[in-house]
N, C-alpha and C positions, 0 to 999 in steps of 0.2 A: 476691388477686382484684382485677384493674382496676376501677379507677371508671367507670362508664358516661359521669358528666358530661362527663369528659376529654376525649369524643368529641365531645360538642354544644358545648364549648366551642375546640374547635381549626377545627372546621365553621365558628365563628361567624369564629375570627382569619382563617378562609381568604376566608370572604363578604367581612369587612374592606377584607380587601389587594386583593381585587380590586374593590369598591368603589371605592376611593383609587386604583388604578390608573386607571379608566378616568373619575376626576374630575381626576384630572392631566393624560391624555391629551385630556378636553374643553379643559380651560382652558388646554392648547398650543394646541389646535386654533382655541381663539376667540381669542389673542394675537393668534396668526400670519395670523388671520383679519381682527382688527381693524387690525396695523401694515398690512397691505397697504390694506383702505381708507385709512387716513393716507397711505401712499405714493402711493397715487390722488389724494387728495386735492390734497395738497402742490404733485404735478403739475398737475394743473387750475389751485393757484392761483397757482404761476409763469409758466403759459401765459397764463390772464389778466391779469397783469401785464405779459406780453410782448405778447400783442392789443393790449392799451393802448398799449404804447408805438411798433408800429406802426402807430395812428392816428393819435398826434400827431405821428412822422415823414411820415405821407400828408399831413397837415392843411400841416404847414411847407413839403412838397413844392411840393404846389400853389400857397402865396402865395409862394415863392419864382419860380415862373414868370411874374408880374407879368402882364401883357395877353397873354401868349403863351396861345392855345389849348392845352386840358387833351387834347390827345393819350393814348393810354391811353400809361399810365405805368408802370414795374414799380422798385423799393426794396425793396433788405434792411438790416435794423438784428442785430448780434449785439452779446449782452450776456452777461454772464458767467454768466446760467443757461440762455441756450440762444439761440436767432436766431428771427426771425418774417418773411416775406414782404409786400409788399403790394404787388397790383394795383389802379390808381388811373384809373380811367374818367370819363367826364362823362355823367350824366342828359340835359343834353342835346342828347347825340347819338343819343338812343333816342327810338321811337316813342311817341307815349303813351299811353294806352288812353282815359284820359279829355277829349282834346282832336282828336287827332285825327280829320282828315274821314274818311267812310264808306269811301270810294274805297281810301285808307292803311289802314284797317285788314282789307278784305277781302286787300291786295298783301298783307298780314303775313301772313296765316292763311294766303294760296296759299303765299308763300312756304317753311312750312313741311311743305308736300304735302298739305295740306285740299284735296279736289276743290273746284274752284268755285264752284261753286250752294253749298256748304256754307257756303264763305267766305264770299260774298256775305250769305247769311243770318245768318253769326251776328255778321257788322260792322254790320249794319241792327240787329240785335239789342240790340248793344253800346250803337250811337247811341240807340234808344230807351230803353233803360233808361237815359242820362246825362239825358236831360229829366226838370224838375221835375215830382214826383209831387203834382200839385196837382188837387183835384178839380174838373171843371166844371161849374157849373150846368146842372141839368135842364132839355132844352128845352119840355118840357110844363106848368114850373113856371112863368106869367109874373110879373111883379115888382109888388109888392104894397106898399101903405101900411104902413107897422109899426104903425097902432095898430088894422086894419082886421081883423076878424073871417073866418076860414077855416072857414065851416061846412062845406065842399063838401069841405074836400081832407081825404083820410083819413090819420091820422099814421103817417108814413117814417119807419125808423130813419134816422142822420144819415153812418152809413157805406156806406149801400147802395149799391154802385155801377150806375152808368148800365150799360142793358143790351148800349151801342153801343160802349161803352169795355170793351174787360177789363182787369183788375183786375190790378195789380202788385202783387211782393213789396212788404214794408215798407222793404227797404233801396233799392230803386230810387228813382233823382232824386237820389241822395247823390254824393259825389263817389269815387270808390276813391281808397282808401290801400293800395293791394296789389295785386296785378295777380294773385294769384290767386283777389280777388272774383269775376272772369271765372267759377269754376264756378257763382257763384251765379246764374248764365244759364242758363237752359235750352237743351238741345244739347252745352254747351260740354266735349268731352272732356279728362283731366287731362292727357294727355300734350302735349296744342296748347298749355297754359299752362306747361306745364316747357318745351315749346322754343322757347317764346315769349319767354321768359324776359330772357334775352342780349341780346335787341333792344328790348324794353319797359320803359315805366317810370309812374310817374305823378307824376312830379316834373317833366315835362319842358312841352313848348309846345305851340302846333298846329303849329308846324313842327319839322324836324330841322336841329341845328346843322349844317351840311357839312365844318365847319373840326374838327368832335371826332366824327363818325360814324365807324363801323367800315363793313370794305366788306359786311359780313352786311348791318349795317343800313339802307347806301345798296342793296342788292340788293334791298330788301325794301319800295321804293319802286317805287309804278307809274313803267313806263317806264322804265328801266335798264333795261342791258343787262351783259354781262365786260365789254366790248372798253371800254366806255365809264368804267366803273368804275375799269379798271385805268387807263387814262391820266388820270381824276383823282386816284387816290391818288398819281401821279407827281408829277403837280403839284402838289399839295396840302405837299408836302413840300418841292419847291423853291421855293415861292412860296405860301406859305399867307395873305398877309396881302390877295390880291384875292381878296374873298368873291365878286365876282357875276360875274368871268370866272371861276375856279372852278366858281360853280350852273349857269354856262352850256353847261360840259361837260356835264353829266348831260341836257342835252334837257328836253322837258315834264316832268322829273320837280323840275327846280328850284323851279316855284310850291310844291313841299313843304318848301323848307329856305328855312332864316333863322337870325339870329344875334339869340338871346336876351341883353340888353346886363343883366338882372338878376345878381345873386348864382351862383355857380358852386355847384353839388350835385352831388357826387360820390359816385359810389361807391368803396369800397372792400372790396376781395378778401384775407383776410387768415389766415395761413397760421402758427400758431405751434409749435416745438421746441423742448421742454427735453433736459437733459445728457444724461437713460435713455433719448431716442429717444419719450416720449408726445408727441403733436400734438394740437393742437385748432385750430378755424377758426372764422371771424364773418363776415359781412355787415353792412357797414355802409353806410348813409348819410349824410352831412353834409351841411352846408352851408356855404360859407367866409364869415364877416361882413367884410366889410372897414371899418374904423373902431369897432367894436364891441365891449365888455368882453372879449369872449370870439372868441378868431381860429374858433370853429367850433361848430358846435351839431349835434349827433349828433338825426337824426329816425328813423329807424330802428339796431335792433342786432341781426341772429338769431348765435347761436351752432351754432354744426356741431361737437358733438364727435364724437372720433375716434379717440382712445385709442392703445394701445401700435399699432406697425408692425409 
């Protein structure tokens, strides 16, 4: 006569093994789960290392060009874990949101196909919100002794704003560090600040350099025209060092450009590959010091990842 137990005990070695099967098959599954983050990983921080060293080949670029206008510029560095790109621009050859006149900034926004009357509006917009947000004295309060008793006047909270002024955000009056503060206007749609993008800055002057402007952004000045455009990019290139026969091509649009004699801020466009083909990209800003500890000081850094191709 069989043992019954023999059953419940061969049930048990079967529950076992497949137990242990599918705790084997987890702890591939999470190996090969975790080596692939490390391989991610890895790559990200060779690309970083390659970003880097495309900044400091922009940075050298630039003081290598000594007084010569920063032209946009294009440099590859390859290194033995993979190569990096970098496009090398000048701030300022771009519009600035926080400087320039009303007039410049409504050409920006047509520029980009904003109906008119819209652009006008939210350049007016712009310019208002760069005024100090300082509050003005009430004119029904007149001015009083400090040590003179107010029986008469009933107590005002001390934020209340006048009923002739309305009332700003908290961050108006501040200066932008981003030129996609601009949503924080009212009206202002995202897609006009993505295409705005290219030609804007807020590193730059109230005018536009002419000797580093692209021809988008000399377009994008009232009063240009092609025809005009193109015959000063000609020029520009056989003869870039007469600034004001230069601004004189472009017509009434010259009172907009000048040559900022400060410090050069640069952008950089930066594009990095390792061995397996991952990429990753950054945005940067600098600034070039000349005489100073340090040949560049990074004020902005956005990172663009982007993964395998």
């Amino acid at each position: 006569m069989s043992d019954p137990r023999r059953g419940f005990v061969l049930v048990a070695v079967l529950w076992l093994i497949t137990l242990l099967s599918a705790l084997a098959m987890a702890a591939s599954m999470t190996f090969r789960g975790f080596a692939a983050v490390v391989a991610v990983d890895w790559d990200r921080t060779q690309a970083q290392v390659l970003l880097a060293a495309g900044l400091e080949a922009a940075a050298h670029s630039v003081e290598a060009l000594g007084g010569t206008p920063l032209d946009q510029l294009d440099i590859s560095v390859a290194l033995r874990t993979g190569s990096v790109r970098a496009r090398i621009s000048d701030e300022g050859g771009r519009i600035d949101i926080g400087k320039a006149p009303v007039e410049v900034l409504a050409a920006l926004f047509r520029s980009i196909g904003v109906a008119a009357k819209q652009a006008d509006d939210i350049a007016r917009s712009v310019a208002e919100w760069r005024k100090p947000n300082t509050a003005a004295p009430s004119p029904a309060a007149p001015a009083r002794a400090a040590d003179a008793p107010s029986p008469a006047a009933p107590a005002k909270a001390a934020d209340t704003p006048s009923p002739a002024a309305p009332a700003k955000a908290a961050d108006a009056g501040q200066p932008f560090t981003d030129i996609h503060q601009l949503l924080l206007i009212p009206g202002t749609a995202p897609e006009w600040v993505t295409a705005i993008a290219p030609l804007a800055t807020v590193y730059g002057s109230e005018t536009v350099n002419p000797l580093t402007a692209s021809a988008q952004v000399l377009a994008a000045l009232p009063g240009t025209d092609a025809a005009r455009i193109k015959a000063f990019m000609q020029m520009r290139h056989r003869a870039p060092a007469d600034t004001q026969q230069l601004a004189a091509m472009l017509g009434t649009a010259q009172s907009y450009l000048g040559v900022n004699p400060g410090p050069v801020v640069a952008r950089v466009d930066l594009t990095a590959r390792v061995g397996d083909g991952f990429t990753e990209g950054a945005q940067a800003v600098a600034v070039l010091m000349q005489g100073d500890s340090e040949p560049y000081r990074v004020l902005v850094w956005n990172a663009l990842v982007r993964g395998m191709p």
